[in-house]
C-alpha angles and dihedrals in degrees: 000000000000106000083242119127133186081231099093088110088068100030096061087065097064100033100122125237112269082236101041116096121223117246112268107212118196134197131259119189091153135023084249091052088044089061100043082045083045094033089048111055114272108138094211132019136212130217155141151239126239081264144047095015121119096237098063090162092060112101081252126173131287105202104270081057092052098050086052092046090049087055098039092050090036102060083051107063093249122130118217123211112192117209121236092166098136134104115260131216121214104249085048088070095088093054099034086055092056095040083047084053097040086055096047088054088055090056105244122185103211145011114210099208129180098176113082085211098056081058101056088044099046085048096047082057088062083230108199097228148073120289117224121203107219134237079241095070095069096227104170105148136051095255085061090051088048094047084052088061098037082054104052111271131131107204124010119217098221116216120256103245091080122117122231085264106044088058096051094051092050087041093057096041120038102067103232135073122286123208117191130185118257105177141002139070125340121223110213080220129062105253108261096033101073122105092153100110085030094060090026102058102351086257099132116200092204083068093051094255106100119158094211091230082166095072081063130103127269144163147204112226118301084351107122112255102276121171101249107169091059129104131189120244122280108241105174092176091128091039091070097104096055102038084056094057084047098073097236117159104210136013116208143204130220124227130078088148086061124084138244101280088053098048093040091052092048101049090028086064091034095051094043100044088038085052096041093034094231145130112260122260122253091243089053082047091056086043101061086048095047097049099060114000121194095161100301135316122278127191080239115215090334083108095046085240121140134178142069105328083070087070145089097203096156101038098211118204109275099265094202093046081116095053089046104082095049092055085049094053085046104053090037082064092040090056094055088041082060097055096084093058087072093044105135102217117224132189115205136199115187119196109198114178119160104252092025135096116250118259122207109175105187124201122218112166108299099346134088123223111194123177138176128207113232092237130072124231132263146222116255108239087194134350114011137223110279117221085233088060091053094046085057094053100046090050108065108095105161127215093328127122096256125090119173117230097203140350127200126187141200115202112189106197138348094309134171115210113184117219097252092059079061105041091045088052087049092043089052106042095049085047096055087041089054099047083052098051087047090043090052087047098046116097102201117210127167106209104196089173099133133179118226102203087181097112123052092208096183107030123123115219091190097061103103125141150070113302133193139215118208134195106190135019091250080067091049101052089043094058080042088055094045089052096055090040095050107020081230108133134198099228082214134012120197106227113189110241093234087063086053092054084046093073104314092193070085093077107015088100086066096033088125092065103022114107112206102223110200117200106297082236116047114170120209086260090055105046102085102062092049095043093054094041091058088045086064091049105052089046086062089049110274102131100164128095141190122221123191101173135007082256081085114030089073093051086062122107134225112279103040126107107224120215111189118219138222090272091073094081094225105175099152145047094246088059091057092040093059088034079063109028099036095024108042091226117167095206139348137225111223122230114270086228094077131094123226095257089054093048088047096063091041104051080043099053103046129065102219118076127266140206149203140203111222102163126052154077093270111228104240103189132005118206146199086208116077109238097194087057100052091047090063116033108286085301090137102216086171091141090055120072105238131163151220127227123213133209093281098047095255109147122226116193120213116207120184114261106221124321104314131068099275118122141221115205112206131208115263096247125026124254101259110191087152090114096041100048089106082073110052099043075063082074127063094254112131111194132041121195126210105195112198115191116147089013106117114218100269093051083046094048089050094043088051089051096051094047102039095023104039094239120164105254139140129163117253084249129007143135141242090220117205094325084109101030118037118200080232 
């Protein structure tokens, strides 16, 4: 498929200026990293508060902090974006509404949001700000970019996995702004599709507390330990050119767990080649290298480039570590230097005169400030207030953004003026100057688009059961012979689409109750096949689909009935509720990160059915890189199951995901719920999945029987997962 789209209407309204920069958006995990993002050039910055971002362990703001930081960067010119890119539970709603209106009081310019409950619920409030879709959305097409809009989105953060091309097509096409990653840290997974801390050690990144096990060791057989989930940081300097020309709105930098002096240097070189339209420099080169080493920088998948050369197997020992406090030392002086480029310059006039109030009239560009102390002035008894004294006062205006140029006074009599009288007339007067400059910077939009989420337009009240997924056609044919030797059924078994190209008569006798289930990652250059493909299919009778990521749901077309999977993320009962009422989904799967209690208020609280997965080795990452290949030298064995082990000898299988080189880790035992299925069918769930994936057919036939025929069955090792202890 040609990266060509019938969007160009749409497309030639975002496509930026030749002379207009895009936006650089810095990190701030701290109020120290926020102003050498501020002092060194980012024309917008993203944080969070203590709550609801996806870097819980960063210094971040409570809300005294936030409103600081919204002022500081505001003064400057400087937009801030707060993340809210976390999942949310359903008892967190209350608190999430009034933090939400507490945000929108402070003037915020965007929300980065990854639940689509926290959407529906930041647009049923009519916010006044931008809405952010977030990395953790997995939005990697341009069917994803479009569902953003169609949601309700304004901009859509694209995962970094896309090419240079890929993101200039979505940029051009989708109608809305794009923001992509430039520099930082690179997850294995795409963001969103990660469990492994989350099952690991009960850390979810989706919740902003990932362990990073994937920057451990681990091995392949008699392979050394390597660390092969790593990847070495993205650094896209010399790219600039090129992602200019792409029609990206924003670039950001990764980091809000780094310091000030990272986040200063970074933005300090991007700013300064993006301004000048140059290549960077060898020593800021050097720079970007000194100031956080992981074996080295890589542009990443910009060059849709994939492979070894990604990744920091060795680790090596960081060889400018001794240049690196220097540098530090340097850019910290550089950041202070920076301070004086955003002074806001004042002109004063004081009148003093004894039984009158102080006047202070304050002149900022073409506006006139004028202020009056409460009380009225007195006669000196002895010595008076000297004009030096009051020019002193005045003047003192901390560590603020104004600095007054000049102050004259005019003093009427032998008067005594106390310090307070001056400082409360300063105070006053730079407050009001400051509520006039953000007033002046806020655009004010009301944004009554809400969602009604009242009527679950596609769900399917019929749909109740136990389902399967299947990965081969051996699976297939062993849940088949355990039907017709039990009469027990799987009201619906999840077929990858890749088995039903393979010769789908296979499957046309069970079509009613067949899903197709495409890759959970399909790229623009991939779509049409599949699309075709599934077009084929539902003209022979298959009219169930699977959908992973919003990427998908809009791509589907009218007459199928549409299940959404695990990968969707769904943790409350507003996400189910737009998956239903917006989407058109028929059921939905709930995330693997919740406790029973927390399934069993959603799946009583929502109309449309849900459903669970209680059997099955959880995929942990999914990745563009090929694991399989990079364990062995670049010899792709994709087509074959093979597995990582990790320092405790626990072994982690990797299957291929769809057609292309792309791979899913599993966890190292399976998730076992056969003997506790008494007590979830206490609950109003509907559908229980069993997802076989490395099982052979004897094991498939015995797991069946446990679960459908009560036999007494556990696997030799497994997990409970997070049934009994939720990530919330």
């Amino acid at each position: 498929m040609s990266l060509t789209g019938n969007s160009a209407s749409a497309a030639s309204s975002m496509k930026k200026e030749k002379n207009i920069l895009p936006e650089l958006l810095s990190p701030a995990g701290s109020f120290e990293s926020l102003a050498a993002a501020v002092n060194m050039g980012a024309d917008a910055v993203y944080l969070s508060g203590k709550n609801f971002g996806a870097r819980s362990y960063a210094d971040n703001f409570d809300n005294g902090q936030l409103e600081n930081a919204v002022r500081y960067a505001h003064l400057r010119g400087v937009k801030v974006h707060i993340t809210v890119n976390t999942l949310i539970g359903d008892k967190e709603f209350a608190e999430l509404e009034e933090y939400l209106k507490f945000l929108n009081s402070l003037h915020v310019d965007a929300l980065i949001i990854q639940d689509l409950g926290v959407l529906s619920l930041a647009k049923n409030l009519g916010l006044c700000m931008q809405f952010h879709a977030s990395t953790q959305l997995t939005v990697h097409n341009l069917s994803g970019a479009l569902a953003a809009k169609e949601l309700g989105f304004d901009r859509v953060v694209l995962s970094r996995e896309l090419s240079f091309k890929e993101i200039k097509y979505v940029s051009e096409n989708c109608g809305i702004e794009t923001e992509m990653f430039i520099h930082g840290a690179m997850c294995m997974s795409y963001s969103g599709q990660c469990l492994m801390s989350s099952a690991l050690g009960g850390r979810s990144g989706n919740r902003g507390r990932c362990a990073q096990p994937c920057r451990q060791l681990y091995k392949s057989g008699e392979n050394k330990e390597k660390y092969f989930l790593s990847l070495k940081d993205m650094a896209l300097i010399e790219r600039l050119d090129d992602i200019k020309e792409s029609g990206v709105t924003s670039l950001k930098i990764e980091g809000r767990m780094k310091g000030p002096t990272y986040v200063g240097c970074v933005t300090k070189i991007y700013k300064k080649c993006l301004e000048e339209g140059r290549q960077p420099s060898k020593s800021e080169i050097n720079d970007l290298n000194r100031i956080f080493f992981r074996g080295g920088l890589s542009s990443g998948y910009f060059d849709n480039k994939k492979g070894r050369a990604m990744f920091a197997f060795n680790k090596p020992d960081n060889p400018y570590k001794k240049e690196t406090s220097s540098l530090e030392t340097k850019i910290l002086d550089e950041i202070k230097d920076s301070e004086d480029k955003f002074k806001i310059h004042l002109t004063a006039k004081v009148n003093i005169a004894v039984g009158e109030k102080i006047k202070l009239i304050v002149l900022y560009k073409n506006k006139t400030i004028t202020v009056r102390s409460n009380n009225t002035v007195e006669a000196a008894s002895s010595n008076p207030t000297e004009k030096e004294r009051v020019i002193q006062q005045i003047s003192k205006t901390g560590g603020s953004v104004f600095i007054f140029d000049s102050i004259s006074v005019e003093v009427t009599g032998r008067a005594y003026v106390p310090i307070k009288d001056l400082n409360y007339i300063r105070r006053e007067a730079l407050k009001m100057i400051e509520d006039e400059i953000l007033s002046d910077s806020i655009d004010i939009q009301n944004r009554n688009e809400s969602i009604s989420l009242n009527h679950s337009a596609g769900c399917d009240s019929s749909l109740s059961g136990m389902t399967a997924s299947i990965f081969s056609y051996e699976q297939f044919t062993a849940v088949k012979e355990f039907e017709e030797s039990t009469g027990k059924i799987f009201r619906l078994i999840y077929v990858p689409v890749r088995l039903l190209g393979e010769d789908y008569k296979r499957f046309i006798s069970d079509k009613d109750r067949i899903v197709i289930e495409p890759p959970s990652i399909i790229h623009d250059s991939e779509y049409e096949k599949y699309i075709d493909f599934i077009m084929r299919l539902f003209n022979l009778g298959f009219n169930k689909i699977r959908v992973h990521n919003i990427s998908e749901y809009r791509r589907i077309f009218d007459g199928f009935k549409i299940f959404g999977s695990y990968r969707m993320n769904i943790t409350n009962s507003n996400s189910v509720k737009l998956c239903s009422v917006i989407m058109g989904f028929s059921s939905v799967m709930l995330s693997p990160e919740l406790s029973i209690p927390q399934i069993r208020d959603i799946a009583k609280g929502v109309d449309i059915p849900t459903e669970v997965c209680v059997y099955g080795y959880q995929p942990l990452m999914l990745t563009e890189n090929c694991i399989l290949k990079n364990l062995d030298s670049n010899s792709c064995k994709c087509n074959s199951i093979g597995c990582i082990t990790d320092r405790l000898g626990k072994k982690f299988p990797v299957i291929k995901d769809g057609t292309n080189c792309r791979s899913v880790l599993l966890n190292s035992c399976p998730t076992f719920m056969a003997d506790k299925m008494e007590e979830l069918k206490c609950y109003n769930i509907k559908m229980y999945n069993l997802n076989f994936t490395v099982e052979s057919p004897n094991e498939i036939k015995r797991i069946c029987k446990a679960y459908l025929c009560g036999e007494n069955y556990r696997p030799e090792e497994f997990t409970r997962m997070h049934f009994y202890k939720g990530i919330f």
